[in-house]
C-alpha positions in Angstrom: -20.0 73.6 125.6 -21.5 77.0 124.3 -22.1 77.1 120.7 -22.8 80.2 118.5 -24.7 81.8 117.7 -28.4 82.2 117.8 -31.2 84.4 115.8 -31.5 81.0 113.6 -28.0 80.0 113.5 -28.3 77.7 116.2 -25.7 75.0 115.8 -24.0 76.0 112.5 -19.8 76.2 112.4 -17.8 76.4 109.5 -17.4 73.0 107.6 -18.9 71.1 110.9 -21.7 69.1 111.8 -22.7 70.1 115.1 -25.3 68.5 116.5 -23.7 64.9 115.2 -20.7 65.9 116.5 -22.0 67.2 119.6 -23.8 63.6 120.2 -20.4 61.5 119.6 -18.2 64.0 121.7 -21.2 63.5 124.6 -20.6 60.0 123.5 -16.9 60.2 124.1 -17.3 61.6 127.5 -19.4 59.5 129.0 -17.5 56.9 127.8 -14.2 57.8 129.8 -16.0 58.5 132.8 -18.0 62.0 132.7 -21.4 62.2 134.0 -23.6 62.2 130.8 -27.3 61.9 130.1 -26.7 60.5 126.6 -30.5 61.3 124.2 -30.9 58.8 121.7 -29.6 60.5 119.0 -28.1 63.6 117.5 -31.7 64.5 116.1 -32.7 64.1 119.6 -30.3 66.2 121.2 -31.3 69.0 118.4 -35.1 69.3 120.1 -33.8 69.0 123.1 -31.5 72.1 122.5 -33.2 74.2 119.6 -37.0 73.6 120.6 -37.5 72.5 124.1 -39.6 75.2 126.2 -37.8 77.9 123.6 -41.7 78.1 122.2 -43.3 78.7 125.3 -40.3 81.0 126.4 -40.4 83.2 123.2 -36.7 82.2 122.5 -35.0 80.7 119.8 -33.8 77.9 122.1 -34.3 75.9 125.1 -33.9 78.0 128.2 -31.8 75.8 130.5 -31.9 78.6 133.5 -32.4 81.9 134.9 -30.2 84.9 135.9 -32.2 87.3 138.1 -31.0 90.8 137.2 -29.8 91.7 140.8 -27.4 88.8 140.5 -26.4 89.4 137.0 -25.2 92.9 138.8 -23.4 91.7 141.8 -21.8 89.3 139.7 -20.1 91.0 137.1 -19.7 94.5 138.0 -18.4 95.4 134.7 -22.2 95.5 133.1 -21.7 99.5 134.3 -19.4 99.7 131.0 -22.3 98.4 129.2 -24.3 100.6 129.9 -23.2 103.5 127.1 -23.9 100.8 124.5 -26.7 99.1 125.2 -28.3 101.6 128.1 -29.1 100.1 131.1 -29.4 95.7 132.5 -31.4 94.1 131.6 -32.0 95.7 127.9 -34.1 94.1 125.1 -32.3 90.7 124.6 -32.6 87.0 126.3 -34.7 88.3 129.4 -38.3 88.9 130.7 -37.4 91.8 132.4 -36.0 90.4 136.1 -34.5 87.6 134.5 -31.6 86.6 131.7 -32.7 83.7 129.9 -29.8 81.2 129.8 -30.6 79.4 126.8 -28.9 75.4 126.2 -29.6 72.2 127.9 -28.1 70.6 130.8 -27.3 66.7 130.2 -25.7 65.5 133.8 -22.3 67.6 134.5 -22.1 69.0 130.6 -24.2 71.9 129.5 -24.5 72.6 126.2 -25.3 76.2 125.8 -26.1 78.6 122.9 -24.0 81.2 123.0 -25.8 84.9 123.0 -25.7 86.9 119.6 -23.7 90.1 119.2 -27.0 91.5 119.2 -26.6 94.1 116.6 -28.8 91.8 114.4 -32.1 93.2 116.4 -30.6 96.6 115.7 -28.6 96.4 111.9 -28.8 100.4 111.2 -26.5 101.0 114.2 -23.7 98.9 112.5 -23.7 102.0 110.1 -21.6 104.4 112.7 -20.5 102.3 115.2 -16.5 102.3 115.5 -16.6 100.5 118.9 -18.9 98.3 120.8 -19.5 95.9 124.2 -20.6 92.8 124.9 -24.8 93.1 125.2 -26.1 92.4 128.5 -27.3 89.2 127.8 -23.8 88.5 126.3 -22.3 89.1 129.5 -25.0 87.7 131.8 -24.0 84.3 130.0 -20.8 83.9 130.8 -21.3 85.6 133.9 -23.8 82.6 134.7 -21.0 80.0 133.5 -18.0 81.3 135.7 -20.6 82.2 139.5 -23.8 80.2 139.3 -23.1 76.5 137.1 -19.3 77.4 138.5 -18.1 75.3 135.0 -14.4 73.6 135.3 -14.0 74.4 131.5 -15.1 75.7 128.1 -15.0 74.2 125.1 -16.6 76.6 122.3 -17.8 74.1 119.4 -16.8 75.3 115.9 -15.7 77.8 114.0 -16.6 80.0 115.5 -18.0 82.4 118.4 -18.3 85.8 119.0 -16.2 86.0 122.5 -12.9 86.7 120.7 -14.1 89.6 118.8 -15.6 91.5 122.0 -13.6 95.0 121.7 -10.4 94.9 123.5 -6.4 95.1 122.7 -5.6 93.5 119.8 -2.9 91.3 121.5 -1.7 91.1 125.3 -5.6 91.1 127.3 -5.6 93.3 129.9 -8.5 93.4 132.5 -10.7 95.6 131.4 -10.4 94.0 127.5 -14.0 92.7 127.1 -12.5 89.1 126.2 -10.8 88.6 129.4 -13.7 90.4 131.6 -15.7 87.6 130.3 -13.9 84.5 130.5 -11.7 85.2 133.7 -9.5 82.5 134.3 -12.1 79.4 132.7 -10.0 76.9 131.0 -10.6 77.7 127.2 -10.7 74.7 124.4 -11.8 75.4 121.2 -13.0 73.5 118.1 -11.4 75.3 115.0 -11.5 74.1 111.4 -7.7 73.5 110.4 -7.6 75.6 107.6 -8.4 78.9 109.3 -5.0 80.1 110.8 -5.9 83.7 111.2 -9.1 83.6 113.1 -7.6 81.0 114.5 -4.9 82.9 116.0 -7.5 85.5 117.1 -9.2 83.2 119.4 -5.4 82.0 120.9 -4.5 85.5 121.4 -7.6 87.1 122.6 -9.5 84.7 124.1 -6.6 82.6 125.9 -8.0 79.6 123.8 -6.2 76.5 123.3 -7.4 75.2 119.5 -7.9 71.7 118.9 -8.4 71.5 115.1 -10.9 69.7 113.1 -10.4 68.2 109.3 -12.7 70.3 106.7 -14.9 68.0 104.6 -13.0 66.3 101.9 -13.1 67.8 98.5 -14.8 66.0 95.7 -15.7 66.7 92.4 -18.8 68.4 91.5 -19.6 66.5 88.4 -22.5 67.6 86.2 -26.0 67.4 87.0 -29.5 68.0 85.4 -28.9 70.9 82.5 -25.0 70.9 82.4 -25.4 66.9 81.6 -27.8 67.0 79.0 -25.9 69.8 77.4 -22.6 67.3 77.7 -24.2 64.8 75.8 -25.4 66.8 73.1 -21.6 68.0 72.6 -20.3 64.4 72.7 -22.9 63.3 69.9 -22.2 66.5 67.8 -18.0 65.7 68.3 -19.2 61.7 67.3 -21.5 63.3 63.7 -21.2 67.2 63.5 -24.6 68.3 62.3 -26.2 72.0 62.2 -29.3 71.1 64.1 -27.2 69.7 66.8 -24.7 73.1 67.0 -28.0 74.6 67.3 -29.3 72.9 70.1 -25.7 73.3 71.7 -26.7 77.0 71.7 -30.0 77.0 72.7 -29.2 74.5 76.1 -25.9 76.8 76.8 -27.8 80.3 76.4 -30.5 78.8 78.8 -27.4 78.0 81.2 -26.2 81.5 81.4 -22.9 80.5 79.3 -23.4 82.2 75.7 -22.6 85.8 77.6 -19.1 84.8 77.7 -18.5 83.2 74.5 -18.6 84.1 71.2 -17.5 82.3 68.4 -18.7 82.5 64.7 -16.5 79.6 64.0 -18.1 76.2 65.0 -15.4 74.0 66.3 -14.5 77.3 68.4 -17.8 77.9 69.8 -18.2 74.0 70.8 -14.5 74.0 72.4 -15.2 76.8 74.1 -18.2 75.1 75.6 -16.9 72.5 76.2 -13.8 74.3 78.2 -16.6 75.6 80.4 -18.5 72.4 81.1 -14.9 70.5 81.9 -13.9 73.3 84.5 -17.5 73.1 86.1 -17.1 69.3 86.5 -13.8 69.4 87.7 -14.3 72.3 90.1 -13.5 70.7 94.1 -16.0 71.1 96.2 -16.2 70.1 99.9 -18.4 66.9 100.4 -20.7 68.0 103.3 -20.0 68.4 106.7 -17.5 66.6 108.9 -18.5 64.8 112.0 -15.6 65.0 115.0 -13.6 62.1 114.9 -14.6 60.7 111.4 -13.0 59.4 108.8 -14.0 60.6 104.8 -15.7 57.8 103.3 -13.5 55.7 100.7 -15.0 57.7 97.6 -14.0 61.0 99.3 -10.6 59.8 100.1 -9.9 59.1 96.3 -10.9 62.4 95.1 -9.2 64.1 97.7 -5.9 61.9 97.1 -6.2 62.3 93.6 -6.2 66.2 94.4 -3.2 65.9 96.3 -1.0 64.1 93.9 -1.7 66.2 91.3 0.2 69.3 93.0 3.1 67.6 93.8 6.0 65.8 92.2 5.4 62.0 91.5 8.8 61.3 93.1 12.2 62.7 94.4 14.3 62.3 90.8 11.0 63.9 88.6 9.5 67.1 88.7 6.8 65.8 86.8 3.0 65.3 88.7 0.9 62.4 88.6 -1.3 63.6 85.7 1.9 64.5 83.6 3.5 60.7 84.1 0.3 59.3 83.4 0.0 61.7 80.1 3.3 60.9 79.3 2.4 57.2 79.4 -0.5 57.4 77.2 1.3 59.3 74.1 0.4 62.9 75.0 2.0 66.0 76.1 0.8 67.0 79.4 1.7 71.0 78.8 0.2 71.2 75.7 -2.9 69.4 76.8 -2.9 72.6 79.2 -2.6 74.8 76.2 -5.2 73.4 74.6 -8.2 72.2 76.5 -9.3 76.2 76.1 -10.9 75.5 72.9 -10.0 72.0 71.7 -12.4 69.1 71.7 -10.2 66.8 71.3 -7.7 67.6 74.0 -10.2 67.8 76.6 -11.3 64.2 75.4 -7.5 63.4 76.2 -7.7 64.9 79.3 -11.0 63.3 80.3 -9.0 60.4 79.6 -5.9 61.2 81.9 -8.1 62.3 84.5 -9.5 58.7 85.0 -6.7 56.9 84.7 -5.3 58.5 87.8 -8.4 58.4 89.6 -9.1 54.7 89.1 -5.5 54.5 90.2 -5.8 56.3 93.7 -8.9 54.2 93.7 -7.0 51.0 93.6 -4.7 52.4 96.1 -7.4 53.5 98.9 -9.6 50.2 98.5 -7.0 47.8 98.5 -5.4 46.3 101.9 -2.7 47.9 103.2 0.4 45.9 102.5 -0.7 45.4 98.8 -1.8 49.2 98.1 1.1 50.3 96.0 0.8 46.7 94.0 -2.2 46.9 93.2 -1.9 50.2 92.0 1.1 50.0 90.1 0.0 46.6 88.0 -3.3 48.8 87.0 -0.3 52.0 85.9 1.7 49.4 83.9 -1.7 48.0 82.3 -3.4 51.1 81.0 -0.3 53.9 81.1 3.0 51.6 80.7 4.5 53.1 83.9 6.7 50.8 85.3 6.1 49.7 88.7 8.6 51.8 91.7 8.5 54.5 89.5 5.7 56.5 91.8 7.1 54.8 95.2 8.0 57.8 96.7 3.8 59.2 95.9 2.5 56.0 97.3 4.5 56.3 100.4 3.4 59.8 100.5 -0.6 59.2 100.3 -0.3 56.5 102.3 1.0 58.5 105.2 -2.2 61.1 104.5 -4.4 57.8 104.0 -3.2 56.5 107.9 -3.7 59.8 109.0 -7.1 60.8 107.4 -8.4 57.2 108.7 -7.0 58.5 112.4 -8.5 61.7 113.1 -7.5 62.6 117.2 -9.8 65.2 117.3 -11.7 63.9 120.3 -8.7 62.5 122.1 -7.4 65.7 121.7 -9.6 67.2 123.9 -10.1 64.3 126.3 -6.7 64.6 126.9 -6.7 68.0 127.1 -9.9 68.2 129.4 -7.4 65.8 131.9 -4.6 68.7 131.9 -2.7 66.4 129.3 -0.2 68.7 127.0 -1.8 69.2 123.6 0.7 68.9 120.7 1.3 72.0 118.3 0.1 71.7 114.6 0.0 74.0 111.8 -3.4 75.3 110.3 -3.3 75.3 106.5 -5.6 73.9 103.8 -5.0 69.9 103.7 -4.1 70.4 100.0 -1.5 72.7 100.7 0.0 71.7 103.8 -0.8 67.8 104.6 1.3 68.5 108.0 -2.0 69.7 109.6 -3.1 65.9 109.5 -3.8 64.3 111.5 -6.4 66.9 113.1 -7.4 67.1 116.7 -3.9 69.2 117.3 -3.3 72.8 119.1 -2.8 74.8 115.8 -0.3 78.2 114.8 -0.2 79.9 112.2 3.6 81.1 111.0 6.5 83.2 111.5 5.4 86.6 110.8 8.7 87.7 109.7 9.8 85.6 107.4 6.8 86.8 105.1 6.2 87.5 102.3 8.8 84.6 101.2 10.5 84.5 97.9 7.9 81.8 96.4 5.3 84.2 97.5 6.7 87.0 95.9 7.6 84.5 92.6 3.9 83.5 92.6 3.0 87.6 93.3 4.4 88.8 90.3 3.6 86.5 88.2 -0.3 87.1 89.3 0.1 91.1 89.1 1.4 90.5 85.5 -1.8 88.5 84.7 -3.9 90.6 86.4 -2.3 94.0 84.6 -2.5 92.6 81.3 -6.4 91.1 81.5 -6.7 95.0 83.0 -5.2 96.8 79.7 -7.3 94.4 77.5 -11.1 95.0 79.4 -10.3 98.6 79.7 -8.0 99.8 76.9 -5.2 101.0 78.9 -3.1 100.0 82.1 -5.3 100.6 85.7 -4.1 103.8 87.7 -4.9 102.3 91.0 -6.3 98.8 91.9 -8.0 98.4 95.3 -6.8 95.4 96.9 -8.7 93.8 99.9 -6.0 91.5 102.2 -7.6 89.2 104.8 -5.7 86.8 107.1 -6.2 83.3 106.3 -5.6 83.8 102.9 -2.1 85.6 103.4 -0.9 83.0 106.4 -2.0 79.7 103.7 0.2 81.0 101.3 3.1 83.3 103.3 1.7 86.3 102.4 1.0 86.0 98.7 -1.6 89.1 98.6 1.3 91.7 100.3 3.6 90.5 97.5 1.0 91.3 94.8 0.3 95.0 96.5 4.2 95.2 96.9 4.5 94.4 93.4 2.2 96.6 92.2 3.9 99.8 93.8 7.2 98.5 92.1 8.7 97.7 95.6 10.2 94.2 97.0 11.2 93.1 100.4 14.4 93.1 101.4 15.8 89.9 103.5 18.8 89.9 106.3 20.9 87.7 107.1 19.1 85.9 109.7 16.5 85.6 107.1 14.3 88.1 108.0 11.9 90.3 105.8 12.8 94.1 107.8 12.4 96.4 104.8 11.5 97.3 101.4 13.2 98.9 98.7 11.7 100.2 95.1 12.7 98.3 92.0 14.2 100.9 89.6 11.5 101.9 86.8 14.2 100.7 84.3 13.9 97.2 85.6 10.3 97.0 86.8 9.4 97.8 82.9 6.2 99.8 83.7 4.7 102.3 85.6 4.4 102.5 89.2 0.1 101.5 90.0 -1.4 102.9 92.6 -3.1 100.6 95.7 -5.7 101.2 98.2 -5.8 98.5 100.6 -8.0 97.6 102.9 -7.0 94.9 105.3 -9.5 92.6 107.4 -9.5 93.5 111.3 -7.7 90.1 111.6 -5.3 90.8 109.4 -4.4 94.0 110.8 -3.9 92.1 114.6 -2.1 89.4 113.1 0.1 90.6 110.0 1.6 94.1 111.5 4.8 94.1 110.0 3.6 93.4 106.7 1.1 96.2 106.9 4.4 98.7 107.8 6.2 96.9 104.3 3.2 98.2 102.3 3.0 101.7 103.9 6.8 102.4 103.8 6.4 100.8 100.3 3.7 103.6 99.2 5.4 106.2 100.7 8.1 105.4 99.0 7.1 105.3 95.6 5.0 108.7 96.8 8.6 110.2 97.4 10.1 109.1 94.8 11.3 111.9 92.1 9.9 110.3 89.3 7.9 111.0 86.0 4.0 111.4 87.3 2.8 109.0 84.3 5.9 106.4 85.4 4.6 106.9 89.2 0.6 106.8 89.4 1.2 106.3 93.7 3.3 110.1 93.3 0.9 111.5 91.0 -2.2 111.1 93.4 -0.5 111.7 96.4 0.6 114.7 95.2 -3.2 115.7 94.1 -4.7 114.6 97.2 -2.2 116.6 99.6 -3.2 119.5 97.5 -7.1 119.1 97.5 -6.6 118.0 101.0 -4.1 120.6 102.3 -2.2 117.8 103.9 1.4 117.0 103.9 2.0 114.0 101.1 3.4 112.0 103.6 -0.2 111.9 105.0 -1.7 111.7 101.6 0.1 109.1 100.9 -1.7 106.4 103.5 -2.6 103.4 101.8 -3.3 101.0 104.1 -6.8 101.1 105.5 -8.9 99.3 108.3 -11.2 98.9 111.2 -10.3 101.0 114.3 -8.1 98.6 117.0 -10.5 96.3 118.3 -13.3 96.5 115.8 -14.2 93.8 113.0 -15.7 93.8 110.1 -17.5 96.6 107.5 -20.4 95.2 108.8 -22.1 95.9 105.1 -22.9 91.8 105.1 -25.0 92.1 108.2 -26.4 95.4 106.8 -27.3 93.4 103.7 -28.6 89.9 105.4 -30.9 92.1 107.8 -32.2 94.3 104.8 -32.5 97.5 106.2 -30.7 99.9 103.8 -32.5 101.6 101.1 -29.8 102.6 98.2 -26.0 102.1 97.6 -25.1 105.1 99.5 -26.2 104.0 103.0 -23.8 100.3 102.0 -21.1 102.8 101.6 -21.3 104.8 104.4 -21.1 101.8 106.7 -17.6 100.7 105.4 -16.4 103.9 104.8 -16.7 104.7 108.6 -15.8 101.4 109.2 -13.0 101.1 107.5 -11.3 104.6 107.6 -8.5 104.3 109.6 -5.5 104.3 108.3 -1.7 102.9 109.2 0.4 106.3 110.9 4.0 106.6 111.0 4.7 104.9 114.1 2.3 101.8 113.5 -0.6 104.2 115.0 -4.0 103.8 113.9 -5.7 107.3 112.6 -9.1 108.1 111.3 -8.6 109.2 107.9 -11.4 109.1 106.1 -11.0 112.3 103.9 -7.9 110.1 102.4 -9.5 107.1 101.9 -12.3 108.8 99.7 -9.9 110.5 97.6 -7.8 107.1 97.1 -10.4 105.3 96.3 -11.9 107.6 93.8 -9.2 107.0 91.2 -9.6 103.3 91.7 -9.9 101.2 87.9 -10.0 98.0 89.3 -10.8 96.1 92.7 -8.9 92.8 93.6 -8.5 90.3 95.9 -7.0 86.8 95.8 -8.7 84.2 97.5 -6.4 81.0 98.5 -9.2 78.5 99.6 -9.7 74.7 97.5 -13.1 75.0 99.9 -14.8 78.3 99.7 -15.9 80.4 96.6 -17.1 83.6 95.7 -21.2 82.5 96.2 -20.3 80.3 99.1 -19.9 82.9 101.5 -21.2 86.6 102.6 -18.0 87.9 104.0 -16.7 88.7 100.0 -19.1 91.7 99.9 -18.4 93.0 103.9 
């Protein structure tokens, strides 16, 4: 049971309590049969892993054993190809010089073991060149140690996620000498994943020959207001009750101290509150996930009603109405659901009505979850007819719908899952998708996917694409006085396979181009939508596409290069065609042919990850901007060729990205935001 990684990390995944769910999986095992020294508690099992001997040792966890160097050598002959990387065995990581130190704990036939670091956090300024990499020696020696000396039946890699499936290698189809496969040989590979990660996800499948048992995410509540964002509520609600000067002024001072005056200004009073108010109601509102999850636990009842009452309000109430939940219960109580939209920016009293809908169909889910289960929809249904006069069977086809998720949510498999899988049982397929999105990843404890690559981007993606590039173009020509020449885009996996490639449809719409569907329904190829019709000039992209992206999503990539090159070849106007205009400039500055000046689809070289400029920034070894920017730019400066080739091309990505107005990315996550996570700055 290695899990990742160390350098005080020790037992973190994405969304997962580890140690807990390390102690009831332990639990599980012993439980049908498996020789299991069971501690007393997770806490327990923590010191036993993280502290230990780890003190004495000089390590950062228990060491469980020791590899001497001459059988690290005899054992995995491959540490010769280390050697370029990371000189010669042993080298400065996890050993005393004659020894490897396997760091975990063994607990009867299970060993839970840390899994070693990619090492490059001892050494951070080396991330600045490096375009390939190995496995460090004590990255090797561990696995080494798993598959000849403990001789383990299986792995199971615990949360999202390790470092084995990024080891440099093919991006699809391991052959032998793929680091991935020279480290896991033929071991049986089960792996904890968080359901709402396809593309990694799909990583681990294809290069680490894993088979995924999913996990649920924590269940997304409200975040409410707390401490300053309170008291500043409760001034606004006794200035709406009896508006008084002193009282606008205190509304000012407690919102300046917040941060939230920057962004609004209003010399009208009833403005200026609404405004603030707006704020404070989309703060409260905001989901956030509720903790961590625990294998093979259910939410608790208050998480399942915010997380129900999250559901139902994306979804029609019921096969003959369009309409959501919030909207019928609007309806109900006298108000107009879209204009309650329209209004809630800036009025007081429409945010008070919406306050007001809010509850009612909270209290309503609440009903639903806490009542038994034959009388569920009853109950709910009297309290409807009571406070929103909707008759009761109007929202049958809802209730059957949440109670489904209810069952499902109160019957995660995710341990049986891997019991069964651990006794060579077949484990069933599911899809990986946010729960919000896709409820057909419940219930959790399935093998996930991720989608058919060439049906993408869909129709509704490129529906929901254009209408975003619109937005995003006009909020442009407003901040800078006049529509953006070129918008760097930034296109990672997860957030393309959630929502069938919305991100490619927004760069696709942004040359001017669309996809073109045959009659199998299959995207093959895209054409340019005539100036005439598109109604605007062609912008230019730069995109820059995750490493996962690129091994997951290569079709798509070849839609937006033929796309750009497209609208680069075009004979059009230069100030209708920003894409012809530059390439044209570049391939004359560069002395290139515009066919090459025209790349604009950028990433890691095959088999690299990452910009690194995260790490870079966590480890805080850079001095100024520039040295940031030379680690993506060398990272991240190979382009697309004409035959799906990966080139370095980094004389063309500096010259794209120096006419860039505006950067954008679209982020498709109800869990994660922009300060919740490093990776929106790698």
């Amino acid at each position: 049971l290695p899990i990742s990684p160390n350098l005080g990390n020790v037992g973190t995944a994405a969304y997962l309590d580890v140690f807990q769910s390390l102690f009831e999986l332990l639990r599980s095992l012993k439980a049908d049969g498996y020789t299991v020294e069971l501690p007393g508690s997770a806490d327990e099992l923590r010191r036993m892993i993280v502290e230990g001997n780890a003190l004495t040792s000089g390590t950062d966890s228990n060491v469980a054993a020791r590899l001497p160097l001459a059988d690290y050598r005899r054992l995995f002959p491959a540490e010769a190809d280390i050697e370029p990387f990371w000189g010669r065995a042993p080298g400065q990581l996890l050993n005393d010089g004659s020894n490897f130190y396997i760091l975990g704990r063994q607990l009867g036939n299970v060993f839970i073991g840390v899994q070693p670091s990619f090492g490059y956090e001892r050494d951070p300024m080396r991330l600045l060149m490096a375009k390939d990499a190995a496995p460090n020696h004590a990255f090797a020696a561990f696995y080494a140690w798993l598959r000849y000396v403990y001789q383990a039946d299986a792995v199971v890699h615990f949360g999202t996620h390790g470092a084995l499936e990024f080891m440099p290698g093919k991006q699809v189809g391991m052959g032998a000498t793929c680091w991935p496969s020279r480290l896991i040989g033929e071991l049986p590979n089960f792996y904890y994943y968080s359901v709402n990660n396809p593309s990694e996800a799909a990583i681990a499948k294809r290069r680490s020959a894993a088979t995924l048992i999913s996990y649920l995410v924590p269940p997304l509540q409200q975040a409410g207001l707390y401490k300053g964002l309170r008291a500043l509520k409760d001034t606004l609600d006794r200035y709406r009750s009896a508006p008084d000067a002193e009282l606008l002024e205190d509304i000012r001072v407690q919102a300046e101290k917040l941060g939230m005056n920057a962004e609004i200004q209003s010399d009208n009073p009833d403005s200026y509150v609404g405004k603030i108010g707006h704020e404070l109601l989309k703060i409260e509102e905001r989901m956030i996930p509720a903790g961590l999850h625990v294998l093979g636990k259910s939410p608790a009842p208050a998480e399942l009603v915010d997380f129900l009452n999250l559901t139902a309000s994306f979804r029609p109430a019921g096969r003959k109405s369009s309409a959501t939940f919030p909207a019928l219960v609007a309806a109900g109580v006298g108000y107009d659901y879209a204009a309650l939209r329209e209004r809630i920016a800036s009025d007081t009293t429409a945010q008070e009505q919406w306050r007001q809908v809010e509850t009612i169909c909270k209290e309503a889910i609440r009903h639903f979850v806490e009542s038994a289960h034959g009388d569920r929809q009853h109950r709910a249904d009297h309290y409807l007819r009571e406070t929103a006069r909707i008759a009761p069977g109007t929202l049958h086809d809802m209730w059957l719908f949440l109670g489904d998720l209810l069952a499902k949510l109160l019957a995660p498999q995710e341990v049986q899952g891997l019991l069964h899988g651990l006794r060579g049982g077949f484990i069933q397929p599911s899809p990986s998708n946010d729960v919000v999105r896709d409820p057909g990843v419940l219930p959790t404890g399935r093998n996930v996917y991720s989608l058919d690559p060439y049906r993408v981007p869909s129709m509704a993606a490129m529906e929901r694409g254009g209408r975003l590039v619109n937005e995003l173009l006009a909020r442009l020509v407003i901040d800078q006085g006049s529509l953006p020449q070129t918008v760097a885009v930034v296109l990672w996996g997860s957030d393309n396979l959630k929502s069938e490639c919305e991100g490619v449809a927004q760069v696709l719409w942004l040359f001017g181009a669309r996809p073109l569907i045959d009659e199998l329904g299959s995207v093959t190829d895209v054409s340019l939508i005539p100036l005439a019709e598109l109604g605007r000039p062609r912008v230019d992209a730069v995109v820059t596409v995750s490493g996962i992206f690129r091994d997951l999503l290569g079709n798509q990539m070849q839609l937006i290069d033929k796309a750009a090159h497209l609208a680069a070849l075009a004979d059009e106007p230069a100030e209708q065609n920003f894409v012809r205009a530059h390439a044209l400039a570049q391939a004359a500055e560069l002395g290139i042919p515009i066919e090459e000046a025209a790349s604009r689809v950028f990433s890691n070289a095959p088999g690299s990850y990452g910009a690194n400029v995260n790490n870079l920034v966590d480890s805080g070894t850079w001095d100024d901007d520039t040295q940031l920017g030379e680690a993506f730019l060398s990272r991240k400066s190979f382009s697309l060729g004409p035959n799906g080739q990966w080139r370095e091309s980094r004389a063309v990505l500096e010259k794209a990205l120096g006419t860039v107005d505006a950067s954008f990315q679209n982020i498709d996550s109800f869990e994660v935001g922009l300060s919740d996570i490093d990776n929106y700055y790698d």
